[in-house]
C-alpha positions as CSV (number, residue, x, y, z in Angstrom):
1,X,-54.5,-15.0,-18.0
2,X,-52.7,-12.0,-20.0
3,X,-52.6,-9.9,-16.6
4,X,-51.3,-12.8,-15.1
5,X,-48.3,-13.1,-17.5
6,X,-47.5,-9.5,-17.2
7,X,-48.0,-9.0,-13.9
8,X,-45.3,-12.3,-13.7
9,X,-43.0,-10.7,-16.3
10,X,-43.2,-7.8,-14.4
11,X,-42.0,-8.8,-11.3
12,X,-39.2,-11.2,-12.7
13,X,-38.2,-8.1,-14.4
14,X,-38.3,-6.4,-10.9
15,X,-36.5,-8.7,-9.5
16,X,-33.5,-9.0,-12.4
17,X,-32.7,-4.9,-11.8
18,X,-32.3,-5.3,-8.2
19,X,-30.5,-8.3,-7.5
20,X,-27.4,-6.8,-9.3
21,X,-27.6,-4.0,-7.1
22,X,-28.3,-5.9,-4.2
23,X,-25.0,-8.2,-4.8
24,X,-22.6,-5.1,-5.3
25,X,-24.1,-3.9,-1.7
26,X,-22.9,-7.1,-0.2
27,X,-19.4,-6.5,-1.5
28,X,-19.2,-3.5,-0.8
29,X,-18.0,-2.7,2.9
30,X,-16.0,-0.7,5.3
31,X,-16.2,2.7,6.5
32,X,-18.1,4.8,3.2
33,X,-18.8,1.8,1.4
34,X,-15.0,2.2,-0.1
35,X,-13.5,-1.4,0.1
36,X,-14.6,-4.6,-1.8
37,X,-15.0,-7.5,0.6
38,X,-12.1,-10.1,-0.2
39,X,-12.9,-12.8,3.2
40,X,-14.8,-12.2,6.0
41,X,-13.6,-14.0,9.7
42,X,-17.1,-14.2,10.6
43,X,-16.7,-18.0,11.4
44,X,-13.3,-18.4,11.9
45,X,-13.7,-17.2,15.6
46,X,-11.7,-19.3,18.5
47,X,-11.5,-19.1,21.9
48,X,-8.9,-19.7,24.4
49,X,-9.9,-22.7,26.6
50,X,-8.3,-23.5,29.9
51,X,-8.9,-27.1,29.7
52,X,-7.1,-28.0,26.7
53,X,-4.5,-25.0,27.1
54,X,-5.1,-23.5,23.2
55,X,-7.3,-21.7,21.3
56,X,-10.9,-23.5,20.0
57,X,-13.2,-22.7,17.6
58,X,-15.7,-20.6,18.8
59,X,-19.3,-22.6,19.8
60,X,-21.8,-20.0,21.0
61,X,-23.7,-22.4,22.9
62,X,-20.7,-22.9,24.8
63,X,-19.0,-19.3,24.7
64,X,-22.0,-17.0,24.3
65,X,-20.7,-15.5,27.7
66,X,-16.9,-14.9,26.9
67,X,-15.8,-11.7,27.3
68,X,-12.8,-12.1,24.5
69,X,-13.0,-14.0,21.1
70,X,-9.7,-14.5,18.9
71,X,-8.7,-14.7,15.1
72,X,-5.5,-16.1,13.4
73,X,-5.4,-13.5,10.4
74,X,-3.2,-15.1,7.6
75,X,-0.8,-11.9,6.7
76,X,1.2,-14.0,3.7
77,X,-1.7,-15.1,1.7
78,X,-3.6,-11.6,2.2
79,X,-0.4,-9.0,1.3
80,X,-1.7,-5.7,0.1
81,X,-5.0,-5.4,1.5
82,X,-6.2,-4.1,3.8
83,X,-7.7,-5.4,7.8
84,X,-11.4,-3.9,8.7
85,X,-12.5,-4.4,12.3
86,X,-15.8,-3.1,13.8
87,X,-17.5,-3.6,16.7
88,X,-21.2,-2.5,17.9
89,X,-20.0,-2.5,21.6
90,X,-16.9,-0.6,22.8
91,X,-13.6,-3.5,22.4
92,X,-10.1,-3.4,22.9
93,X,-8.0,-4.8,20.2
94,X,-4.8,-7.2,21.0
95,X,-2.2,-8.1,18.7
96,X,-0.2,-11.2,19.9
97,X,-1.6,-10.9,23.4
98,X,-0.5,-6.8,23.3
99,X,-3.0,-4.2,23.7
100,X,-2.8,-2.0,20.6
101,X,-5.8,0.0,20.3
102,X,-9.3,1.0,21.5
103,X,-12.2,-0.4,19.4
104,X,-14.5,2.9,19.1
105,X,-18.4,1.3,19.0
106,X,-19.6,1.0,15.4
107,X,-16.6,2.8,14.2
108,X,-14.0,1.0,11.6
109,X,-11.1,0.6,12.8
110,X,-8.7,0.4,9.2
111,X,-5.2,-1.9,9.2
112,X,-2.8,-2.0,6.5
113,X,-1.9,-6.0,6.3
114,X,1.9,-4.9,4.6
115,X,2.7,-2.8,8.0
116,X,1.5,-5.9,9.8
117,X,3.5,-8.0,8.2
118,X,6.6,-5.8,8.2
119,X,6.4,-5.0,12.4
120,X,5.7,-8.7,13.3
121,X,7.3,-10.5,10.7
122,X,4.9,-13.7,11.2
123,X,3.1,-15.6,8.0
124,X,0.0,-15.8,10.2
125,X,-0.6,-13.4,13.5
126,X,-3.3,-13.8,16.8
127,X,-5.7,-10.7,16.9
128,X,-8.3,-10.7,20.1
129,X,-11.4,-8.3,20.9
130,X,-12.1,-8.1,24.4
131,X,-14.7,-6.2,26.0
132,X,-18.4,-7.8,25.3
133,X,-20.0,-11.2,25.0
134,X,-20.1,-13.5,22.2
135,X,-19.5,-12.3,18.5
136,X,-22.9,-10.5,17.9
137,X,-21.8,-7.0,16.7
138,X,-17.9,-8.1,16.1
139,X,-16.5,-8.1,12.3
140,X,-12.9,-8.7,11.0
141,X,-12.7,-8.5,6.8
142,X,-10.1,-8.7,4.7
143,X,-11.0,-6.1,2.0
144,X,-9.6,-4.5,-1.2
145,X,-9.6,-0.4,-1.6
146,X,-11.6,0.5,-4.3
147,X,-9.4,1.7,-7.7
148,X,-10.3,5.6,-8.6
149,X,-11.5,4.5,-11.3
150,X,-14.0,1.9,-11.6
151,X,-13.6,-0.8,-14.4
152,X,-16.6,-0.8,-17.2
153,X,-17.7,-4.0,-18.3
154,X,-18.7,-4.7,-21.8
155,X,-22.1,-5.8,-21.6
156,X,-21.5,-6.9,-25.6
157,X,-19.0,-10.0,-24.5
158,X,-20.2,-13.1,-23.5
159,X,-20.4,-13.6,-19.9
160,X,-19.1,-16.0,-17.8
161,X,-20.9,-18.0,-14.7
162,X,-17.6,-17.3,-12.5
163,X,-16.2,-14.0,-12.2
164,X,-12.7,-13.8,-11.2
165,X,-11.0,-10.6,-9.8
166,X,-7.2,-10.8,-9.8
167,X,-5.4,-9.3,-7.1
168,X,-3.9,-5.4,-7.9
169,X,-0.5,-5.5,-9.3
170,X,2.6,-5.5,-6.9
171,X,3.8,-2.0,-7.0
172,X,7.3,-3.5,-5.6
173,X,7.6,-5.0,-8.8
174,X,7.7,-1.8,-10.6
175,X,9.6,-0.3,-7.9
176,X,12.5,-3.2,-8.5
177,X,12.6,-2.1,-12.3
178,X,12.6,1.6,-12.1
179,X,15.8,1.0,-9.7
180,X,17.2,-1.1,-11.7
181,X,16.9,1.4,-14.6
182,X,18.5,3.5,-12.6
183,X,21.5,1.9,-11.7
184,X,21.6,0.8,-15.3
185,X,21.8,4.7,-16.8
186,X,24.2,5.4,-13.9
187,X,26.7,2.2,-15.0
188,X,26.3,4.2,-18.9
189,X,26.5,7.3,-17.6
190,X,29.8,6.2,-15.5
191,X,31.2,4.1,-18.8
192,X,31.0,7.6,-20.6
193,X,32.6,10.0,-18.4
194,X,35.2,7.5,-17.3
195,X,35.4,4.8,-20.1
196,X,39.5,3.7,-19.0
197,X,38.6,4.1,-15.3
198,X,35.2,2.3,-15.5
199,X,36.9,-0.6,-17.6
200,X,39.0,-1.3,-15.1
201,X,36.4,-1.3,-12.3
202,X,34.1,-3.6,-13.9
203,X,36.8,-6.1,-14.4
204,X,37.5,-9.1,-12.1
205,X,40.9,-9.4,-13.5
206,X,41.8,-5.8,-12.7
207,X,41.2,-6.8,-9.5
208,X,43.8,-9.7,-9.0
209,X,46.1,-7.4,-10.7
210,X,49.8,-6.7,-8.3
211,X,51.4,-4.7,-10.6
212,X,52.9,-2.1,-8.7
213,X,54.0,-0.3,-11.2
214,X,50.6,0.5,-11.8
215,X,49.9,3.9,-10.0
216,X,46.5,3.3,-8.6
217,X,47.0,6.4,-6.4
218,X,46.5,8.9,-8.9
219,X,44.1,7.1,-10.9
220,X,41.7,6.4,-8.5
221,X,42.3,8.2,-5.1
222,X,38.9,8.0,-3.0
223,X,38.0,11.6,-3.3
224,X,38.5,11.8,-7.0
225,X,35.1,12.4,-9.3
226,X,35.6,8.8,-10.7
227,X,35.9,7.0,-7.5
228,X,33.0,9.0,-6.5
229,X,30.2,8.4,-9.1
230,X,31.5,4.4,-8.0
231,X,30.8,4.7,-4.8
232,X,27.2,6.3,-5.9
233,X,27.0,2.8,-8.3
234,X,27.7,0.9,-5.1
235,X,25.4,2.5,-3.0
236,X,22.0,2.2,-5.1
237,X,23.1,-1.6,-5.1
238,X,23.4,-1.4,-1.6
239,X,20.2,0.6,-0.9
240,X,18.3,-1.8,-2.9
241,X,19.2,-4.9,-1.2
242,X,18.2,-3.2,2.1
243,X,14.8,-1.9,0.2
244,X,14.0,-5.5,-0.7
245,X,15.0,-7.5,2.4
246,X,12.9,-5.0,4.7
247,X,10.2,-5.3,2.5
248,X,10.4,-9.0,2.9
249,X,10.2,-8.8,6.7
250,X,14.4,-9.0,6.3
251,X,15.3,-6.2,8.8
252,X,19.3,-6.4,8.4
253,X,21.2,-3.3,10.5
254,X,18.1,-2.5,11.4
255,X,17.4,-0.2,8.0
256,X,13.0,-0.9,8.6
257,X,13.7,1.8,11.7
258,X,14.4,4.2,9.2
259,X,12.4,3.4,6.5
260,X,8.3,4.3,6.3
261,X,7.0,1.0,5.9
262,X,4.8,2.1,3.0
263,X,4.4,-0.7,0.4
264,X,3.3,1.7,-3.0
265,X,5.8,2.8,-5.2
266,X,6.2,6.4,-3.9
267,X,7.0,5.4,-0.5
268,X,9.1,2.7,-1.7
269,X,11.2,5.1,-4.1
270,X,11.3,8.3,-1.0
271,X,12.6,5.0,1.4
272,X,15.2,4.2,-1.1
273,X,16.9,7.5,-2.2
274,X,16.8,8.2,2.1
275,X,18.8,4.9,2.5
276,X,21.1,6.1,-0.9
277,X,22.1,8.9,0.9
278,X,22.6,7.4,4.5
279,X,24.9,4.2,2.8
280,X,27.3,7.2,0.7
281,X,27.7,8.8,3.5
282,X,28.4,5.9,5.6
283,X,31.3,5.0,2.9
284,X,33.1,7.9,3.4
285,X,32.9,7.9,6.6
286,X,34.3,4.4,6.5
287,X,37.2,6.0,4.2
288,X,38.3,8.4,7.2
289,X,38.4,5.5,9.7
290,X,40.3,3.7,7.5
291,X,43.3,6.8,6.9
292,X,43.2,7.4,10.4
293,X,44.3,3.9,11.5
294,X,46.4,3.7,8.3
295,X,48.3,7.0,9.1
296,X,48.8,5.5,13.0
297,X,50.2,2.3,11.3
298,X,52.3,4.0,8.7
299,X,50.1,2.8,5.9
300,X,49.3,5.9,4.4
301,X,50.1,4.7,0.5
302,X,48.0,1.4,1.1
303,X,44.4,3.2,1.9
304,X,43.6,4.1,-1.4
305,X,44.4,0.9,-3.3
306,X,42.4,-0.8,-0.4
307,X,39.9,1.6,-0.4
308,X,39.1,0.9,-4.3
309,X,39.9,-2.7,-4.9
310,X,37.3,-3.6,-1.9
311,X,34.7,-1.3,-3.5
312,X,35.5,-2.7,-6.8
313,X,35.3,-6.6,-5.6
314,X,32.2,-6.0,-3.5
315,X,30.3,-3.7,-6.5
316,X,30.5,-6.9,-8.4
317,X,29.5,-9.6,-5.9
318,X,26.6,-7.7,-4.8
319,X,25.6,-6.5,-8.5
320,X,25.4,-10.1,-9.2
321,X,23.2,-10.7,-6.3
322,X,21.1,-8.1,-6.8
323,X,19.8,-8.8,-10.5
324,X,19.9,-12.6,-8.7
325,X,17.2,-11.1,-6.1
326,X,15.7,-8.7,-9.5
327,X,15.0,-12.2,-11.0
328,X,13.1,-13.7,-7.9
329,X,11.5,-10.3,-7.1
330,X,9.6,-10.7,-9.9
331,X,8.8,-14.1,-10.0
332,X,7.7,-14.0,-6.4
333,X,8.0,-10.9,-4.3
334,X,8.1,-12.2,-0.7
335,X,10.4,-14.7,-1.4
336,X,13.4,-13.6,0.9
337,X,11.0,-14.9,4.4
338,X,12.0,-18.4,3.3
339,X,15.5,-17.9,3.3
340,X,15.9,-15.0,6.8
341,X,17.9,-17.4,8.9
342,X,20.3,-18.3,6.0
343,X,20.2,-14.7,4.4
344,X,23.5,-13.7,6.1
345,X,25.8,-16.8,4.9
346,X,26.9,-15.9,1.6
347,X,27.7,-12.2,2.6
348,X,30.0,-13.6,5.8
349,X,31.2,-16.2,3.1
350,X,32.3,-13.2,1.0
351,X,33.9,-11.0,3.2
352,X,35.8,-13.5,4.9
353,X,37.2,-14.0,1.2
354,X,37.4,-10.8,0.5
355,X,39.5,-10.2,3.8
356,X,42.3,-13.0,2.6
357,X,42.4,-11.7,-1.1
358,X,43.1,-7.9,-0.3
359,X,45.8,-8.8,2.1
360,X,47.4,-11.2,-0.3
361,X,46.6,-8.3,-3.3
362,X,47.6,-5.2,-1.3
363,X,50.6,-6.6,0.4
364,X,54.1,-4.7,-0.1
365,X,56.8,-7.2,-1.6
366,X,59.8,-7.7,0.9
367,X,58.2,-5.1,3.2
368,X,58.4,-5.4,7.2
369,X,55.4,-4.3,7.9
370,X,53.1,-7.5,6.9
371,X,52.5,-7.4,11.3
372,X,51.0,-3.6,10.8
373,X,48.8,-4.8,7.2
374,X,47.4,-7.6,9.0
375,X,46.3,-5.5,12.2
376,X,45.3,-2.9,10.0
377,X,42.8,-5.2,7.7
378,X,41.7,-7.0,11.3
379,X,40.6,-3.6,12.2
380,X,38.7,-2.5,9.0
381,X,37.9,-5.6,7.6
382,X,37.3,-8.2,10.4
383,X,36.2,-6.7,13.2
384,X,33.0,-4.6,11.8
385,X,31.9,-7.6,9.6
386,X,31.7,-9.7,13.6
387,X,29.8,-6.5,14.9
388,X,27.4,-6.0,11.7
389,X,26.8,-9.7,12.1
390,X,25.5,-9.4,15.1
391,X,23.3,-5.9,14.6
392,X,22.0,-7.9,11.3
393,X,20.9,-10.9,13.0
């Protein structure tokens, strides 16, 4: 009876050693054992049926023979991991009835879910393997890159009968406070090289101001240092927004052409400083449009104040939006994708504004050239906000 109870205790000690083991195994998957399992699609399969003209769920006494099964992989709800597809038999993969990519046999073929979601911008997308029967040998899985360093648990704490893994940390999230840390040294740094000059840009009221005895020329001529490190201010507001609306699937003027796609923070930060430089240069190259059809109007003397009272009006509208868009960035990082057909409003809504206050603002009293203004604002003002409406939508 004493062998029996060892030999028992033996075993059940066995058996307590490998099962951990054994469960780890299970999670583990992917090519090298190097992801963690989040859902597998083994019995979400569907297949297109002729009869009813849509996709079924796969019945493999009724399909066994099909030469292509189908998946709708949820891109939303699975952000920042990653897509594992394997098949024993040589496949082709489709992506929303495209062919993409040959399905090597037993190979893994590895699919970032964020580039997904950025090239089709579509909550939920239709994947199909075609090339063998039935789903023997297929496998689609969501699954989570291992962290470089594994987490050690504390065999001391009480344990719990449900273990819960969070998700990883949104590195957007620290991307959207180191830029605004940024932009908040550059507004200090701005306030202390040009404390009068950066008063004045700041201020709403400044802007409303007609005074034309002010000299705004000499203060704050384009090309000047001060107006410079502005336009700088401007642009990492600018390059933000365009960051955070192509990371949201958002692709306005078509900036996700340009950018990497990457979704950690050290592709996130190389794609923003790339689009910093591209927007600064694209202001001053907006400043020499802007002399050259002033000098063919004889409006010479109005470019500059125009120049810096639209930066100035726009800095501040779109600062505001952008700590607006900080705010929901945190709380919820894909939030822009319920808002892309809307997105464009306010900004048309703005400039429309903006285009009826500088006229009013920069207007020369008792002058006869209000005609030659009012072409001259169509031409800088109107007529590229119709044509970047169009390119943004």
């Amino acid at each position: 009876m004493k062998i029996f109870h060892s030999l028992l205790l033996l075993v059940l000690t066995a058996v307590g050693l490998l099962l951990p083991n054994s469960a780890e195994a299970v999670n583990e998957v992917g090519p090298n054992k190097k992801y963690f399992l989040v859902y597998d699609y083994q019995n979400d399969w569907l297949v297109y049926s002729t009869r009813y003209q849509n996709y079924v769920p796969y019945t493999r006494s009724l399909h066994e023979e099909a030469l292509s099964v189908s998946l709708l992989v949820d891109l939303l709800k699975n952000r920042h991991y990653t897509l594992l597809i394997q098949s024993q038999k040589q496949n082709y993969l489709f992506v929303e009835g495209a062919l993409q990519k040959k399905v090597q046999e037993g190979q893994w073929l590895v699919l970032n879910i964020d580039s997904l979601y950025r090239t089709y911008r579509k909550d939920e997308i239709l994947i199909t393997l075609y090339g063998s029967n039935g789903i023997d040998g297929r496998k689609v899985l969501v699954a989570n890159l291992k962290t470089a360093s594994p987490v050690v648990l504390d065999r001391t704490a009480p344990s719990s009968l449900i273990n819960i893994k969070p998700k990883p940390k949104n590195p957007f999230s620290d991307f959207s406070a180191l830029v605004m840390l940024i932009i908040l040294v550059m507004n200090v740094l701005a306030y202390n090289s040009f404390p009068m000059a950066f008063g004045r840009f700041i201020n709403p009221l400044d802007f409303l101001d007609r005074d034309e005895r002010d000299d705004i020329n000499k203060l704050n001529k384009p090309y000047s240092s001060q107006v410079i490190l502005f336009t700088i201010l401007h642009c990492l507001v600018v390059s933000y927004l365009l960051v955070v609306f192509s990371y949201n699937g958002v692709n306005l003027f078509g900036s996700g052409r340009i950018l990497s796609g990457g979704a950690d923070l050290a592709e996130l930060t190389t794609d923003y400083f790339k689009l910093l430089g591209i927007t600064f240069l694209l202001f001053y190259l907006k400043y020499i449009y802007m002399a050259l059809v002033g000098g063919m109007l004889n409006l010479d003397k109005v470019v500059p104040i125009h120049y810096f009272k639209a930066l100035q009006i726009t800095y501040l509208f779109l600062g505001l939006f952008a700590i607006l868009v900080f705010s929901y960035t945190l709380y919820s990082p894909v939030w822009a994708v319920d808002f892309e057909k809307t997105v464009i409003a306010p900004f048309v809504i703005f400039y429309l504004l903006r285009f009826i206050s500088l006229y009013i603002l920069i207007k020369p009293s008792g002058s006869f050239i209000n005609l030659y203004l009012f072409s001259y604002l169509c031409v800088i003002e109107i007529i590229p906000l119709i044509i970047g409406v169009k390119f943004a939508l």
